[in-house]
C-alpha positions in Angstrom: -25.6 -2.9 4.4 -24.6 -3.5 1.1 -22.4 -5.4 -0.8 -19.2 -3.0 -1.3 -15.9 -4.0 -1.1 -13.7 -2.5 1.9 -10.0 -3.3 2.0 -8.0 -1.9 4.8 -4.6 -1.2 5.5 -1.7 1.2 7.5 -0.8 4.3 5.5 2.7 2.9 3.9 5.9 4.8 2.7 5.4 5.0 -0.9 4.2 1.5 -1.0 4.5 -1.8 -3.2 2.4 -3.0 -5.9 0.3 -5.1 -3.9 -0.7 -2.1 -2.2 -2.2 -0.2 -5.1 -3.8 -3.6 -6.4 -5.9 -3.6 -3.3 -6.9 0.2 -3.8 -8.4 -1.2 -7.4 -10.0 -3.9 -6.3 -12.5 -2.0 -3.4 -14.8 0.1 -3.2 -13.8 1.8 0.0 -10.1 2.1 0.8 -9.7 2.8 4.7 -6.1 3.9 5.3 -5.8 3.0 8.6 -4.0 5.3 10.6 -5.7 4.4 14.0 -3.6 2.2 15.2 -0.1 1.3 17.1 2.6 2.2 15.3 5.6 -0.2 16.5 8.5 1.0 19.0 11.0 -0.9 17.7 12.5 -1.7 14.6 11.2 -0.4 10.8 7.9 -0.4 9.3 6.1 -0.3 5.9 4.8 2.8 7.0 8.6 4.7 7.0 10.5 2.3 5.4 10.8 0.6 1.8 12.7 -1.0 -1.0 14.3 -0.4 -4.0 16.7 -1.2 -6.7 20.0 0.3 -6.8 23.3 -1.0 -8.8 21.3 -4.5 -9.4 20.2 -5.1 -5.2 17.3 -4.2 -3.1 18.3 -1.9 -0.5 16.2 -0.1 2.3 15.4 3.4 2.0 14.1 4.6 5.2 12.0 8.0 6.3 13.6 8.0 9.9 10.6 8.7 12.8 11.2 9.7 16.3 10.9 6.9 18.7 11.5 9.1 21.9 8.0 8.8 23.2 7.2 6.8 26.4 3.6 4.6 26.1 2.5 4.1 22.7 1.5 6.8 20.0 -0.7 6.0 17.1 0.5 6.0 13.6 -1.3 9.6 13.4 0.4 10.5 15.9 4.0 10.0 14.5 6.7 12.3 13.7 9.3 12.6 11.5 12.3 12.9 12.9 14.4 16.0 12.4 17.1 16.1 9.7 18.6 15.9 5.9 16.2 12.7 5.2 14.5 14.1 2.7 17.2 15.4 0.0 19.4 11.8 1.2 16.1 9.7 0.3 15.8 11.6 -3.2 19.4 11.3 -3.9 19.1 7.4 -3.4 16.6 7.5 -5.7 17.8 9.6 -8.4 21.5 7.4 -8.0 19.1 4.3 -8.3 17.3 5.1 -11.7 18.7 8.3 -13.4 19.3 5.8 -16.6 15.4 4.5 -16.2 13.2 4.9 -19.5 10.6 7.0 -16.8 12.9 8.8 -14.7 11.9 12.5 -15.4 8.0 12.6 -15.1 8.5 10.0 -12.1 11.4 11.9 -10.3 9.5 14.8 -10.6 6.5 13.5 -8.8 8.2 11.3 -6.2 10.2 14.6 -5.2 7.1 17.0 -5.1 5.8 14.8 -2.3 8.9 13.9 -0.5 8.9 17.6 0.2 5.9 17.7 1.5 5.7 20.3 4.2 4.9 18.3 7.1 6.7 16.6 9.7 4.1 13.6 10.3 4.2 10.5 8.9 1.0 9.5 8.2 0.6 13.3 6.8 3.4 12.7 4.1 2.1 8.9 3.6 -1.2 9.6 2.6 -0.3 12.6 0.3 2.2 9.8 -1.9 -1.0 7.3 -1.6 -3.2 9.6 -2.6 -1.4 11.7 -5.4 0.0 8.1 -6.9 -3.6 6.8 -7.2 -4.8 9.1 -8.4 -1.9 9.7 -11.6 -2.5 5.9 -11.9 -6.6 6.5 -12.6 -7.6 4.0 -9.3 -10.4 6.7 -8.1 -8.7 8.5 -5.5 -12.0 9.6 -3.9 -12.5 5.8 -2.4 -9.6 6.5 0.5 -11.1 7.0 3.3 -8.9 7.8 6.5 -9.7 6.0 9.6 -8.9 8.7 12.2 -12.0 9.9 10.7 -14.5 7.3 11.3 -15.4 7.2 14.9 -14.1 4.1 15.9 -11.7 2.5 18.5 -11.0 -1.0 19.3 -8.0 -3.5 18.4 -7.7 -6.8 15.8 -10.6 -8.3 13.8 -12.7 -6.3 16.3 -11.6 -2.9 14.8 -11.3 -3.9 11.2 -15.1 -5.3 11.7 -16.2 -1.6 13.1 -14.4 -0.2 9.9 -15.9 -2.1 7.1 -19.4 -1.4 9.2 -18.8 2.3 9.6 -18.2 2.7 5.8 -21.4 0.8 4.7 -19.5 -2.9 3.3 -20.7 -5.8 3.4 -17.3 -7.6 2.0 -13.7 -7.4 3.6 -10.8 -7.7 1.1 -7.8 -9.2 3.0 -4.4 -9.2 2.3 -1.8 -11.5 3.0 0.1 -11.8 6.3 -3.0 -11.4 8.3 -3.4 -14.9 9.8 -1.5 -13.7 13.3 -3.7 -11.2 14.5 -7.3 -11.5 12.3 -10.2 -13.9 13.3 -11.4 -15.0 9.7 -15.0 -16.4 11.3 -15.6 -13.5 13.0 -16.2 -12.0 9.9 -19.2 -14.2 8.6 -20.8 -14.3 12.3 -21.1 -10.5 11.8 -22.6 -10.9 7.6 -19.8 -9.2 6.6 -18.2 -11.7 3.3 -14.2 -12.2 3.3 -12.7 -12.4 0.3 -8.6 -12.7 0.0 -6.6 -10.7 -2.3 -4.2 -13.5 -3.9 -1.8 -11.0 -5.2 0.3 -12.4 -7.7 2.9 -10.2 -8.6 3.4 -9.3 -11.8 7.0 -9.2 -13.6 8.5 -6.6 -15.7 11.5 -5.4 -17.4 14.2 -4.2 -14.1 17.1 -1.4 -14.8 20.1 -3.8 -14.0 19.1 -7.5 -12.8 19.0 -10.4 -15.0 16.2 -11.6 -12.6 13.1 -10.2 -12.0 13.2 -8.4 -8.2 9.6 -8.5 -6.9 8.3 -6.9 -3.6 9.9 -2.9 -4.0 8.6 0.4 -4.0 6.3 1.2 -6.4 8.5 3.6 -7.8 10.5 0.7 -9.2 7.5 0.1 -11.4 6.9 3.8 -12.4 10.5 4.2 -13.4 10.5 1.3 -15.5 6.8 1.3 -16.8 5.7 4.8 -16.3 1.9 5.9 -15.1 0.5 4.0 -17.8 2.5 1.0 -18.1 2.2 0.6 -14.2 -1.5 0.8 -14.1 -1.5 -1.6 -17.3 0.4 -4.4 -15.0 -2.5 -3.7 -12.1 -5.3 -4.3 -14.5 -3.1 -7.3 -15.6 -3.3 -9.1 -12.2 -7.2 -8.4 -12.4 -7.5 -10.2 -15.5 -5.2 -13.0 -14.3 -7.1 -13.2 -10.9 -10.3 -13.3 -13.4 -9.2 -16.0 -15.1 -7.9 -18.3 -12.2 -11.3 -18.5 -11.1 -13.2 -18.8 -13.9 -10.7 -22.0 -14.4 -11.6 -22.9 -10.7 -15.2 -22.8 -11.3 -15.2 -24.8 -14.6 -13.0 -27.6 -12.7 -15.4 -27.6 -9.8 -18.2 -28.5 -12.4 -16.6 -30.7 -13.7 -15.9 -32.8 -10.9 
């Protein structure tokens, strides 16, 4: 086992920067789509937000929910309907005047029209097309249907990060209900937490910086390069944070 870094995490509707800071940051990228995808009530992984007319509204793929048991994320569908060309004209309403709008547009409706009718499907073509236009090394996801592996919890993440050769776990935030931290360093396998500190940038239409949307809020104000510029920001800022914390621990 070596020391690569695995970071884990549910395939999400065109997801948030945090997201695509993680992808950076590993080695291995696991999109996770292996596990219980909730009954009730709206997930990252068909829901989102974005900017429009100055507030942060919802923009929702809608997924059938009349199953009886419990399906995996995989195992989702889209439900039937107009979602598509109602999602797009949300967007387009929200950021026609945004300094990106063509080249982004263009991309976020190629694969919203992806010819599929599963959700992890359509999720993990946006992951993988925007990482890739945004130079993170596309060729690290790895999806974790593929793996072999069952199980639930720290138990299953712990089978993922061994099934892909890691020997360090990057965690996100909002872990601490279901994820047994010592678990991690009883099996040799290092935990390290992201610490994502979002970055601000110039908004179409607030006076106040709005963080926690869509990525495409960031494309249609930044573009490709000005996005990946603020993700190699945080690194530098997450850099220097702990270069400060190890010079103050030597100096105490």
């Amino acid at each position: 086992m070596d020391k690569r870094v695995v970071a884990i995490h549910q395939p999400n509707f065109f997801p948030w920067l945090g997201y695509f800071d993680k992808i950076a940051r590993a080695d291995v990228f696991i999109v996770l789509d292996n596990v219980q995808f909730s009954k009730t009530g709206g997930t990252w992984s068909n829901r989102v937000r974005i900017l429009l007319d100055g507030r942060a509204v919802w923009v929702t793929m809608p997924v059938e929910r009349s199953f009886h048991g419990v399906r995996q994320v995989r195992e989702m569908r889209i439900a039937e309907g107009s979602w598509r060309a109602r999602f797009l004209g949300v967007v387009r309403a929200a950021y026609r005047r945004a300094s990106h709008f063509d080249e982004v547009f263009r991309l976020v409706e190629e694969l919203t029209v992806t010819p599929t009718e599963m959700v992890a499907e359509l999720n993990l073509r946006v992951v993988r097309a925007l990482t890739d236009r945004l130079g993170l090394g596309a060729g690290k996801l790895i999806v974790g249907s593929t793996l072999g592996i069952e199980g639930a919890g720290t138990d299953l993440l712990v089978k993922a990060v061994r099934a892909v050769g890691g020997g360090t776990y990057l965690c996100g935030g909002g872990a601490q209900g279901y994820q047994d931290d010592e678990r991690f360093g009883s099996e040799g396998i290092e935990l390290i937490h992201q610490m994502f500190r979002h970055p601000a940038y110039p908004q179409l239409g607030v006076s106040e910086f709005v963080p926690g949307l869509s990525i495409i809020d960031a494309l249609m104000n930044c573009g490709f390069s000005g996005t990946r510029e603020l993700i190699a920001g945080v690194e530098v800022e997450r850099a220097r944070d702990l270069e400060d914390a190890a010079g103050e621990r030597y100096l105490s």
